[in-house]
N, C-alpha and C positions, 0 to 999 in steps of 0.2 A: 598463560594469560591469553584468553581469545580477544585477536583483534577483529572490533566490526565495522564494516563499512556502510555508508550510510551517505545517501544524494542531501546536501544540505549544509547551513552552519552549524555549529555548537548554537545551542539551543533552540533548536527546530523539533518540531513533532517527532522527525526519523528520529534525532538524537537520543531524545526521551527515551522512546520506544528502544533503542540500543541499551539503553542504561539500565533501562526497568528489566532486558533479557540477561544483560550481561554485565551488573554493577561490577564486577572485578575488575574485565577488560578495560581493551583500550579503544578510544574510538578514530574514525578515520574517514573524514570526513571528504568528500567526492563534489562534483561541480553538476552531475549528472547520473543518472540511473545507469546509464552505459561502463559509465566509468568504474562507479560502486561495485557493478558485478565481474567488469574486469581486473580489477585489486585482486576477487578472490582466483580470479582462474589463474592470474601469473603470480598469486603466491604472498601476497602485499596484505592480504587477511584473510582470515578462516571464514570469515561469514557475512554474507549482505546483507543489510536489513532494509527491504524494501514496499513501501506502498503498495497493495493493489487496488484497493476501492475504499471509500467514505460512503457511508449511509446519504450524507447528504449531495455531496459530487459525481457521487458512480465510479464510473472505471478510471482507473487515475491513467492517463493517457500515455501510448508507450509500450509499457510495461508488459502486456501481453504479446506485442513482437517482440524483446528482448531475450524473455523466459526461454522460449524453446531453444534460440540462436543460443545463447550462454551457455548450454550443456551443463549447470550447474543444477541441484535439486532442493527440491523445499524440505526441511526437518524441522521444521516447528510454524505454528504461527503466534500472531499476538494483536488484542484489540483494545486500540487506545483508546483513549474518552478525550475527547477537542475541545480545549480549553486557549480561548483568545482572550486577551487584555486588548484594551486601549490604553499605552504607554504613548509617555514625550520623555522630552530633556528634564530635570531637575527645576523645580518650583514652574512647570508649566503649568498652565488650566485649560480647563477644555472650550471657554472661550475665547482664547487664543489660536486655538485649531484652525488651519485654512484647509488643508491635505491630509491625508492619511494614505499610506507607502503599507503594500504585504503581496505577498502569493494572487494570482488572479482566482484563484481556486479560497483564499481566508475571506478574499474580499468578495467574492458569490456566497457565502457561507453568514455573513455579517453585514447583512446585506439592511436590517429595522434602524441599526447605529449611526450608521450610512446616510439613510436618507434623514433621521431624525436631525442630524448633524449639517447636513445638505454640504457637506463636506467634498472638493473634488478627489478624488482617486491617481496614487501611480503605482503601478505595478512594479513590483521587485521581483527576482529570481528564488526569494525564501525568505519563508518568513521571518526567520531569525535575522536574514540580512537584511532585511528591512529594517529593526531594530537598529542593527548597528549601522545603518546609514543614517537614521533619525541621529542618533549617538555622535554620530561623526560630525553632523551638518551643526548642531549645538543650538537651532533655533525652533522658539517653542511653536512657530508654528505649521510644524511638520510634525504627525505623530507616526506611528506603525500600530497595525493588527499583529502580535505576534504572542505567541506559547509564553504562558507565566514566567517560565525560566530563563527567559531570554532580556528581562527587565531586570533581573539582578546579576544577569552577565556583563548585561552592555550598562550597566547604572543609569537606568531610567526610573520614571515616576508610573506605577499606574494610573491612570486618569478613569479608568473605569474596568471594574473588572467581570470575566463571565460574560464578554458582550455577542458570544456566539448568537444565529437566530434558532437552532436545537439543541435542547439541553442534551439530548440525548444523540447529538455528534459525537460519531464513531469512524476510527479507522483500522481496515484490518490491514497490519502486515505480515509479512515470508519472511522467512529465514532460508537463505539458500547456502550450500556448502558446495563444492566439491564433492564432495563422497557423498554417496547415494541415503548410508544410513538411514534405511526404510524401518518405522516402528515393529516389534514384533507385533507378533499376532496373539494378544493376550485378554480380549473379548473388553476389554475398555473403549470407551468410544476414539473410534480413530477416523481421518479425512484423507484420502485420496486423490491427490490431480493428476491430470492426464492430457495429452495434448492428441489428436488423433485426425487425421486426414480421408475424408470421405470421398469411396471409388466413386467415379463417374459415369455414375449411372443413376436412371429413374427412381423415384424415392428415396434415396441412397441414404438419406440423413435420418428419417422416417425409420429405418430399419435396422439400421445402424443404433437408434435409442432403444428398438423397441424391446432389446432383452433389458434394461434397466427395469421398463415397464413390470414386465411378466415376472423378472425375479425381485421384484419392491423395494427396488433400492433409489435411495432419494436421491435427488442433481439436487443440489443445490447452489447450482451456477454453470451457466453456459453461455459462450461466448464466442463467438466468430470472426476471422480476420482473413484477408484477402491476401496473398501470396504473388508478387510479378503484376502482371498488367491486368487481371480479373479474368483470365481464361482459363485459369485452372481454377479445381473445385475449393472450395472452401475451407481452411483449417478449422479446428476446434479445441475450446478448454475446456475442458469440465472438473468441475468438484464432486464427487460424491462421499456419500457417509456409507463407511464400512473399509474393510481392510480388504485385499485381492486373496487373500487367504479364506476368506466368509466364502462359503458355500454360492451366495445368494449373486455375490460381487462378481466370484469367477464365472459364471455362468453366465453373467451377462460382458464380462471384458471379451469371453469366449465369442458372441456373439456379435459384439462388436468390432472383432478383429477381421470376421467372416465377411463385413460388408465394409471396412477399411482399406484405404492400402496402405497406412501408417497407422502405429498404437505405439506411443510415449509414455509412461509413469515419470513420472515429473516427481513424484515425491509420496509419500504415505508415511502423518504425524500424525502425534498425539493432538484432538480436538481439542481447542482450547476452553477453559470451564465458561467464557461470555456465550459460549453458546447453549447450554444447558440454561444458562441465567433467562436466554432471550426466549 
């Protein structure tokens, strides 16, 4: 039975997203992204399941310092579709609403409901917990933004549902293990991360991509963070599409290794089908 860890309560997006990978498992639920990926390093679960970005929020914050530090690697991903309720207590209405309690991140997202409502705002640490503070407080007018499932967790009422402002709110997340478990190389679409450290020098970054360019291999994602006080060069993450085994791939990691003085593989899985869909 794989246990996964996951930043959040039972009935949070991560949770979802755990259940949808690994309906047999067991789940194990963390206070913090840090915490999640340190379960799997000492042993406490086979697998993280973690947030990296929302179509509609971006970078989910964190997360890209964490990944390298963890030494742990990606072998899968997965893309949710973001589904909020406006939930209360049991026989609430939604003219009773004074507040509404979720994630700072559900409540930028739900942002038309919001204002229609002219409702104030407080921030919780998850969405799910949010719910279950609503749950706990017993008065109707306090409600939560929070994931479908977390209203027949905590026995709440929906007051409105689908009140996302994208329908088409998405989140991708990682699967990170322990072992490396790199996809073979069997010409299906595969995705590669990579973490990589550009030498300091003139252009550096510039030349360091430029074998992506010449051998047509797509980024599709790149990202930059700052290491120590900002006087060393710049880290980097990239996505690209292709395996290190593709002709096209190696010839440009090759390239890229020449003008680095760090090259991480982080991970190389199976593409997930939302992205043929997109």
């Amino acid at each position: 039975m794989t246990t996964a860890a996951y930043q959040g309560e039972p009935g949070s997006n991560s949770a979802t997203a755990a259940r949808a990978l690994f309906p047999d498992g067991r789940e194990l639920p963390c206070t913090s992204f840090e915490q999640a990926l340190d379960a799997v390093t000492l042993g406490a679960a086979d697998v993280a399941v973690i947030p990296v970005d929302n179509s509609a929020a971006g970078r989910v914050a964190d997360v890209h310092h964490l990944l390298p530090e963890s030494g742990l690697f990606i072998v899968a991903e997965y893309f949710l579709a973001i589904r909020f309720d406006l939930m209360g207590v049991p026989g609430a209405t939604l003219d009773q609403v004074e507040c509404v309690r979720s994630h700072v991140h559900a409540l930028g997202q739900c942002r038309k409901i919001l204002r229609e409502g002219g409702w104030r705002t407080l921030v919780s640490d998850d969405t799910a917990g949010a719910a279950r503070e609503v749950a706990e407080l017993g008065d109707p007018r306090h409600a939560a933004l929070a994931p479908p499932a977390a209203a027949e967790l905590y026995g709440l009422d929906v007051l409105r549902a689908e009140v996302e402002d994208d329908p088409d709110n998405t989140t991708r997340f990682v699967v990170l293990s322990r072992d490396a478990a790199f996809a073979p190389h069997t010409g299906e679409p595969t995705m590669t991360s990579l973490f990589f450290c550009v030498r300091n020098i003139p252009s550096a970054l510039y030349k360091a991509l430029g074998g992506f360019a010449s051998s047509g291999v797509n980024l599709t994602k790149i990202e930059s963070y700052q290491m120590g006080a900002g006087l060393n060069p710049s880290r980097f993450y990239v996505e690209i599409e292709g395996h290190p085994d593709d002709e096209r791939v190696a010839l440009a990691l090759h390239e890229l290794r020449f003008f680095s003085s760090e090259v991480r593989i982080l991970g190389v899985y199976p593409a997930h089908p939302h992205r043929t869909k997109s």
